[in-house]
N, C-alpha and C positions, 0 to 999 in steps of 0.2 A: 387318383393322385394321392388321396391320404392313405390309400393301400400299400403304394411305393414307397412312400413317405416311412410308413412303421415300420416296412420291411428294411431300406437300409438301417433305420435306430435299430433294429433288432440283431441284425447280422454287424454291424458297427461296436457296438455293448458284448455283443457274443468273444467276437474276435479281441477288443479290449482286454476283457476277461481274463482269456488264454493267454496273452501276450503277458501282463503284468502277474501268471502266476503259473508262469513257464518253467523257472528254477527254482520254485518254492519244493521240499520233498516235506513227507510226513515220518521216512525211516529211511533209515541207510545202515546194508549188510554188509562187510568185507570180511571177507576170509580166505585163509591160507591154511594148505597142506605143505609140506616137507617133501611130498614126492613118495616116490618107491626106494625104500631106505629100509636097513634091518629093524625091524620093532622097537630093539633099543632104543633109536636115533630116531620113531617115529612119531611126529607131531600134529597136532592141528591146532586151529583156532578162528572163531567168529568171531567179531565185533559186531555189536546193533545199537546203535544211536535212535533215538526218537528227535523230534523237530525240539522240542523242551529242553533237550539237553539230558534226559537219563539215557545210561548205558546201559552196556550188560557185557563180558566177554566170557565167553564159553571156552577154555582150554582142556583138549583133550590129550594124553599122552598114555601110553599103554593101554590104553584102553577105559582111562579113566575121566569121569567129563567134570570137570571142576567149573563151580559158575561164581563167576566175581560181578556185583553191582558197582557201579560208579556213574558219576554225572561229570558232565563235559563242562566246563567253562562259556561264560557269554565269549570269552575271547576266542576260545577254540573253535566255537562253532563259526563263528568270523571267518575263521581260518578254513575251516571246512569248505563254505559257502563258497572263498575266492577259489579254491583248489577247484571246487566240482566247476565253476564260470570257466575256468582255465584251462580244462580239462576238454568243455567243450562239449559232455556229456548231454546235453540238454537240447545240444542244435543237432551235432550227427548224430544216425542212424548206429546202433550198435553193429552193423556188418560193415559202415563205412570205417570205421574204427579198426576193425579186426584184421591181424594181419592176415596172410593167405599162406603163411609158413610156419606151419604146425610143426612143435619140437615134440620129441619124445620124450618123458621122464621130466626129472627136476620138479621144480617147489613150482605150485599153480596158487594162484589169486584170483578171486572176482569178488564183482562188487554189483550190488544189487540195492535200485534207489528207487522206492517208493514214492510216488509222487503227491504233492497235495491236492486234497480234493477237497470242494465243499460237502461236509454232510449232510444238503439235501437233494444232493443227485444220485438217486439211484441207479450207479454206475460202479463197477470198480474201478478203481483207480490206476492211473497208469504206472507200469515197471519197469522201469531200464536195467538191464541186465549188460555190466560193461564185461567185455569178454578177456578173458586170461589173457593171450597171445594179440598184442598192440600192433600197428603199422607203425615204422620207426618215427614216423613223421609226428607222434600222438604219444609216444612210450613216456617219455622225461614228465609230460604232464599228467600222464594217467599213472604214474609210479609217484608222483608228488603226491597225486590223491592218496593212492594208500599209504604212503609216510603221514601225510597228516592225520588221516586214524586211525592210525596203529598210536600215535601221538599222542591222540586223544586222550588215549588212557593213561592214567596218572603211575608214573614208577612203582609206587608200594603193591600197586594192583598187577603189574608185570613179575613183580618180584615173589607173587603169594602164588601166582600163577605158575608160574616158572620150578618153584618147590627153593628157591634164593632165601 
């Protein structure tokens, strides 16, 4: 009986666990290419957020990879947190997400969110990997998500980036 007994506290405490640190991440990637475009007209750009709030945006353009530091706001990451809950990110499956109609060409996006872990589990930690191409049903919120951090980043850092 007290065998059963630790076994459910144990599976009970476990599953707790996970539940209350389901939508916690430790980083979060997004980034955007321009597509197949003549080299004049061609772009990229990373964003990386840390859970603290430091940034980083890598922009490249001609071949050139310019790196800007900056830190996100307690308020923005606020903002972050409601977008990824809203998004929905966290419950579906990245294929449930993905649409099944692959375009050719144009500007790609994806977004890749490091989850949190405790550091003393010798595990790596889990990756969500949101895919470019949405199901219409998911686009308006997972396109919210990347407006809020492309947002994140403060104007003067778009501007330095940009060559403004």
């Amino acid at each position: 009986m007290l065998k059963k007994l630790l076994l459910i506290f144990i599976i009970l405490s476990a599953s707790g666990i996970s539940f209350s640190q389901s939508s916690r991440w430790s980083s979060i990637s997004s980034s955007y290419s321009k597509g197949p475009v003549s080299p004049e007209y061609q772009y990229n750009y990373t964003i990386d957020i840390g859970e603290s709030g430091s940034g980083k945006l890598y922009y490249t353009k001609s071949s050139v990879i310019n790196e800007f530091d900056f830190n996100v706001s307690k308020k923005c990451l606020k903002k972050i947190n409601k977008a990824l809950t809203k998004s929905k990110v966290f419950i579906l499956r990245p294929d449930e997400i993905a649409s099944e109609n692959a375009t050719v060409g144009g500007p790609e996006r994806s977004i890749t969110i490091t989850k949190w872990q405790s550091p003393d589990l010798d595990a790596r930690p889990e990756v969500i990997i949101v895919p470019s191409q949405v199901k219409e049903l998911y686009s308006a919120s997972i396109n919210n998500l990347f407006k809020t951090i492309e947002n994140s980043v403060p104007a003067d850092v778009w501007k330095k980036a940009k060559g403004e």
